[in-house]
C-alpha atoms as one frame of an Amber mdcrd trajectory, in Angstrom:
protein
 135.181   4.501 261.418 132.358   2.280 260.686 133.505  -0.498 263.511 133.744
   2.416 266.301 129.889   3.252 265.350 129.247  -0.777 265.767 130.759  -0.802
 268.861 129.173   2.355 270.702 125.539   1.022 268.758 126.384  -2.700 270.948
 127.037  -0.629 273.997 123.810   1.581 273.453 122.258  -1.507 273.428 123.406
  -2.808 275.758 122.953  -0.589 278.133 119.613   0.026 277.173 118.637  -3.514
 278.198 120.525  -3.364 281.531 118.434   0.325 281.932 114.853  -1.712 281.613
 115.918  -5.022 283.732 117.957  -3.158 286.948 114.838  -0.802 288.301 112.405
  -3.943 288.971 112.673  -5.640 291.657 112.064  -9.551 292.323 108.504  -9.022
 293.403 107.674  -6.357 290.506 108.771  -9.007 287.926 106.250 -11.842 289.713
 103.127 -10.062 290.431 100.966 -13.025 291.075 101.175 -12.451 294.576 100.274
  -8.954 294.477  97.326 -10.075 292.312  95.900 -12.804 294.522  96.113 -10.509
 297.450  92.872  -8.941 296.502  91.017 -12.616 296.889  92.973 -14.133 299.487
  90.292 -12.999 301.818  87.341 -14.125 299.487  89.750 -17.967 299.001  88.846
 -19.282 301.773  85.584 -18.481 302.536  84.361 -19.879 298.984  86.458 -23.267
 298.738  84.075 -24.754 301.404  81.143 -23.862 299.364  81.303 -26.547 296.766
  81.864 -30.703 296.404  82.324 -32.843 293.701  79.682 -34.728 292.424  80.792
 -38.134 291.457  79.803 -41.573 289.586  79.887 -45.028 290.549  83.387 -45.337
 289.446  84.362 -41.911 291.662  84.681 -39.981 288.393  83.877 -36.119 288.862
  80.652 -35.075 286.457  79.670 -31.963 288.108  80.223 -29.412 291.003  77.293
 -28.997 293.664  77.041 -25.660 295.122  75.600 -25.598 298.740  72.186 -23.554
 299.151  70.772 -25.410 302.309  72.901 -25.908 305.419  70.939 -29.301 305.522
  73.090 -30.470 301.998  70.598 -28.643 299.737  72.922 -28.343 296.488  72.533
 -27.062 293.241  74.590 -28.807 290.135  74.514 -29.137 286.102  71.338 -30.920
 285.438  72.511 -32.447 281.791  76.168 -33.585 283.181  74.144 -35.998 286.020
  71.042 -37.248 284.174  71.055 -40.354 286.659  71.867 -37.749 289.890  70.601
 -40.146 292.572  72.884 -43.054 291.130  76.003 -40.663 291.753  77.159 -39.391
 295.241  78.716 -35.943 296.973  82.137 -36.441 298.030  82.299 -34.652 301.361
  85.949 -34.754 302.362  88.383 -37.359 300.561  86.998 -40.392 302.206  83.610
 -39.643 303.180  80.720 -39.847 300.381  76.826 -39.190 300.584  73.925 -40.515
 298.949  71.829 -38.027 296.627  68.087 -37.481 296.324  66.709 -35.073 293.700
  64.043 -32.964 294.224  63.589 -30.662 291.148  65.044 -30.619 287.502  64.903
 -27.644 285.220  65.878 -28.028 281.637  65.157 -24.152 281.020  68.165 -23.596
 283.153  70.066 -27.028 282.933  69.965 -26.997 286.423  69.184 -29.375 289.414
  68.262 -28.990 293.018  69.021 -31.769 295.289  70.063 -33.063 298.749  72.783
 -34.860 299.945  71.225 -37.234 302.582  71.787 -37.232 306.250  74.796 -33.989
 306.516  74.051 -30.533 308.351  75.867 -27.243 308.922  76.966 -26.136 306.154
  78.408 -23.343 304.599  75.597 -22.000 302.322  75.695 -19.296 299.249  74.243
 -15.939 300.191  71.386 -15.276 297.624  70.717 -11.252 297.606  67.172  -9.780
 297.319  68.034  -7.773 293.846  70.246  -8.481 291.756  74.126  -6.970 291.254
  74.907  -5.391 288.097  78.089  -6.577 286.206  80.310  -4.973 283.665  82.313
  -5.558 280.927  86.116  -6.271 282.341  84.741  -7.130 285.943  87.250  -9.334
 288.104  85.338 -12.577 289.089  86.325 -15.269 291.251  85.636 -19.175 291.376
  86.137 -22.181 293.341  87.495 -25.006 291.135  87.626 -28.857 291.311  85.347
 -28.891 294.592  86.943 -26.469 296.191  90.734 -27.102 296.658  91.212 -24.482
 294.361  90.060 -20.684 293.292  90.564 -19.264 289.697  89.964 -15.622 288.932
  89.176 -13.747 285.689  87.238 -10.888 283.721  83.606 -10.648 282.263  84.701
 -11.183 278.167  81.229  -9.865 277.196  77.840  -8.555 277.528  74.876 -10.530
 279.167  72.960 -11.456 276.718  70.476 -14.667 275.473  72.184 -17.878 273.854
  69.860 -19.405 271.618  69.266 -23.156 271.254  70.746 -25.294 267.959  69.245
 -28.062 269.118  70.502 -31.190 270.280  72.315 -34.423 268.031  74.238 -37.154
 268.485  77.544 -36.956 266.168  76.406 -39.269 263.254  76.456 -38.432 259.602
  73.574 -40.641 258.075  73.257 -42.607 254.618  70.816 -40.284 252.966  69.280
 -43.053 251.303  66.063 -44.239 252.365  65.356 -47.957 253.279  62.865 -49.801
 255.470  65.326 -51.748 257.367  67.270 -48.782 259.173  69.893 -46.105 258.508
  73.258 -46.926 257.921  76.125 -44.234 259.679  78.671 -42.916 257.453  80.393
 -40.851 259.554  80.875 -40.329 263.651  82.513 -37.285 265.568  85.518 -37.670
 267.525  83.926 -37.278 271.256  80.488 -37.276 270.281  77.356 -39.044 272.364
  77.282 -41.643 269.509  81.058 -42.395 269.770  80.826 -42.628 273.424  78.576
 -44.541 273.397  80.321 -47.458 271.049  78.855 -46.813 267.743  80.961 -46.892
 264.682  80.721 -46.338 261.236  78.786 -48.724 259.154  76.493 -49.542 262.149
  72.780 -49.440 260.770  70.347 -47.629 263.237  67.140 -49.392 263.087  65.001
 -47.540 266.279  65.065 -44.694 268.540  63.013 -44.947 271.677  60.524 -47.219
 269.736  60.143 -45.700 266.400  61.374 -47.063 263.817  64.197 -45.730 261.206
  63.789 -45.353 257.678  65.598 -42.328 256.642  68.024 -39.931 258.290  65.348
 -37.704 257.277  63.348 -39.581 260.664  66.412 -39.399 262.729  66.724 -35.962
 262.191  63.260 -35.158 263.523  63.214 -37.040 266.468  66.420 -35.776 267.393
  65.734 -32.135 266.713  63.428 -31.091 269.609  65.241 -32.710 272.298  67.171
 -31.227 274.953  70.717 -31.635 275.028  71.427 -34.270 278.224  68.273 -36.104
 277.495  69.048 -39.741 276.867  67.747 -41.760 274.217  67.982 -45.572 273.435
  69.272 -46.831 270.196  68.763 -50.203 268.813  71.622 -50.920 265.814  72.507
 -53.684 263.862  76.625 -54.445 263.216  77.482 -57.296 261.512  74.158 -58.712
 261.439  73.853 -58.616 265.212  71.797 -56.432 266.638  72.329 -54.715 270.125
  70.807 -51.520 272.000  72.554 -48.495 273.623  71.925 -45.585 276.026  73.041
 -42.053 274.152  72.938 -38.683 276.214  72.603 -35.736 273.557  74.930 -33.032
 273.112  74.322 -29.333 271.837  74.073 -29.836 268.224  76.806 -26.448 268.388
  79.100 -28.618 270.252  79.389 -31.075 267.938  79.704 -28.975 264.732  82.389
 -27.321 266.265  84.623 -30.131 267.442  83.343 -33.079 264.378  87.430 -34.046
 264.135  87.839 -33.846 267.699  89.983 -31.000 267.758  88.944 -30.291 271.282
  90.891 -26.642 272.005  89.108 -26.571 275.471  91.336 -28.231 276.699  89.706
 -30.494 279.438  86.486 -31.174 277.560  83.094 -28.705 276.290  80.603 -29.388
 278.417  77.823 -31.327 276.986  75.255 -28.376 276.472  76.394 -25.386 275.771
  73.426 -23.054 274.212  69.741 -22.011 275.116  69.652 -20.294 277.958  67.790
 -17.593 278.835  70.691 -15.185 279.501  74.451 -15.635 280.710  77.187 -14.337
 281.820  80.090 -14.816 279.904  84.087 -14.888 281.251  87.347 -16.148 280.771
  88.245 -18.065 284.153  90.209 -21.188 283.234  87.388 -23.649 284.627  86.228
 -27.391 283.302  83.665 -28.874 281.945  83.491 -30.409 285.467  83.626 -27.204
 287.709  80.162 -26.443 286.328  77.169 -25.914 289.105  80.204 -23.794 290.487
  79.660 -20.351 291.999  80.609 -17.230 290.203  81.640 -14.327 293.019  82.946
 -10.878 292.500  85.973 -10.097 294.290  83.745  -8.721 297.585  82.000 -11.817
 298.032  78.916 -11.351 296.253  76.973 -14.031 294.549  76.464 -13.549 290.894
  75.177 -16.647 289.192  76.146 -20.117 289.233  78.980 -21.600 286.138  76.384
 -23.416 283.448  78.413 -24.469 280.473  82.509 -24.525 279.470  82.240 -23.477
 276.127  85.737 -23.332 274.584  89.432 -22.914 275.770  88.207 -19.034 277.220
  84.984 -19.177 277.350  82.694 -20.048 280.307  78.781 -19.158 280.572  77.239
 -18.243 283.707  73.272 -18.363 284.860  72.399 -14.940 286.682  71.347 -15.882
 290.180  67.736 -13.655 289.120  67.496 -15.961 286.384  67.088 -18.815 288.333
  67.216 -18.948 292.156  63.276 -17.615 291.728  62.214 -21.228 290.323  63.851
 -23.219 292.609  63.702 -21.212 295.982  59.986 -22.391 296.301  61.224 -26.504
 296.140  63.714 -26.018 298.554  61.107 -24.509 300.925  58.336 -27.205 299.833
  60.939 -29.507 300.568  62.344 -28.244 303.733  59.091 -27.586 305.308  56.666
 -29.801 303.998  52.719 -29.900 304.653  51.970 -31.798 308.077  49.538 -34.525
 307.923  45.765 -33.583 308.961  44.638 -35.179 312.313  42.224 -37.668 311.820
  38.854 -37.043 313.042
């Protein structure tokens, strides 16, 4: 008896598999299509939007976002602290020179120009500003447009204070008059960028000198994540200088022995801003100065900081466009000179 109830349990089974599999068809078990229907309209209109914003060695740092026809951009303002040394790659082969016009650290962002282009697709800025919801589908252009990624709204705006900014270093905590020794670094930190290692002895930061980590500690504290700083360091009885752009002091803590779960890099600040919008789209830290759309079209802030593997911040275009509207203007219509007399 008991291997005719095995047999008619397998073919239960059985069937019962074949039951779930045989309704769906090819195109029910592969939605993507179905899904990306709803944007294909909205894809092409926002790729041309955006351009990389590269280094000297045609490394991507940031993503400008075009708010003048006349190559008016906005991009990350702590990812380019040298903008006009970097360039806007137009197409694949054709790059432009960059002049900067106005930096905000309140909203890590800069407006600038890319010199000598015209007519071109510009972001619609509305007069009030869109209300957004929990679970709303959003939709982004990624690495300079060849791409668009969509996702949800994974929380409530709301403020992200500031921790403050640091390099990576763990200090000796003993004090002595000719510098502080490091006892520790953070995998991908400023400081280990940067070529420090352990057992280097800081001896001044922009000027003043270093007796304790104690002084370190307070000279580092009210800075702004992005801001560079120079070290001067002693190794092996040589000493040597460096250039060190701060971090959020929340990005370090969180990824001291580099395990980086972001996978393609935490942008360099992450906290104190005035309010955000937070989502899941799978961006990096070099799709920020992006534009963040709903799936009509609309404008509703501009991509600010990649904070872990599913979490991406967002300025509210009220938040900022305000403060820089008037330098655009300034800039685009400046005062004529007065006739002479």
């Amino acid at each position: 008896m008991s291997w005719r109830i095995t047999l008619l349990m397998c073919a239960t089974l059985s069937s019962a598999k074949a039951d779930l599999r045989a309704p769906l068809s090819a195109s029910e078990r592969t939605n993507g299509a179905q899904t990306l229907t709803a944007v294909a309209a909205l894809e092409k209109r926002i790729q041309i939007m955006t351009a990389p914003v590269i280094d000297a060695e045609g490394l991507t740092l940031s993503t400008a976002s075009w708010v003048g026809s006349e190559g008016y951009f906005l991009t990350k303002a702590s990812d380019t602290p040298k903008l006009e040394a970097c360039k806007v790659l137009i197409s694949p082969s054709v790059t432009v020179a960059i002049r900067e016009i106005h930096r905000s650290a309140a909203h890590d962002l800069v407006l600038a120009q890319a010199v000598g282009v015209s007519g071109l697709p510009t972001l619609t800025f509305e007069s009030k500003a869109r209300p957004t919801r929990y679970g709303q589908w959003l939709a982004a252009p990624v690495k300079g447009g060849k791409a668009v990624r969509i996702g949800v709204i994974s929380a409530q705006r709301r403020k992200i204070p500031g921790g403050g900014a640091a390099m990576g270093v763990r200090m000796d905590e003993k004090t002595n008059s000719k510098g502080v020794r490091i006892a520790g670094i953070a995998e991908d930190s400023p400081a280990a960028a940067a070529g420090l290692l352990e057992d280097d002895v800081l001896l001044s930061l922009d000027g003043h000198t270093l007796n304790s980590y104690q002084s370190v500690h307070d000279l580092v504290r009210d800075r702004q994540p992005g801001e560079q700083i120079e070290i001067i360091y002693r190794r092996s009885g040589k000493v040597a200088k460096v250039q060190i752009r701060l971090a959020s002091r929340s990005k370090i803590l969180q990824n001291w022995e580099g395990e980086d779960f972001a996978n393609g890099g935490i942008s360099i600040r992450t906290d104190n801003f005035a309010q955000v919008i937070q989502h899941d789209l799978p961006l990096s830290a070099q799709d920020m100065g992006s534009p963040l759309f709903d799936l009509e079209g609309h404008l509703l802030g501009i991509n600010i900081a990649r904070v872990d593997r599913i979490t991406t911040f967002a300025l509210p275009v009220e938040t900022f466009w305000p403060t820089f509207l008037p330098y655009l203007e300034a800039d685009r219509h400046p005062p004529k000179a007065a006739k002479a007399n």
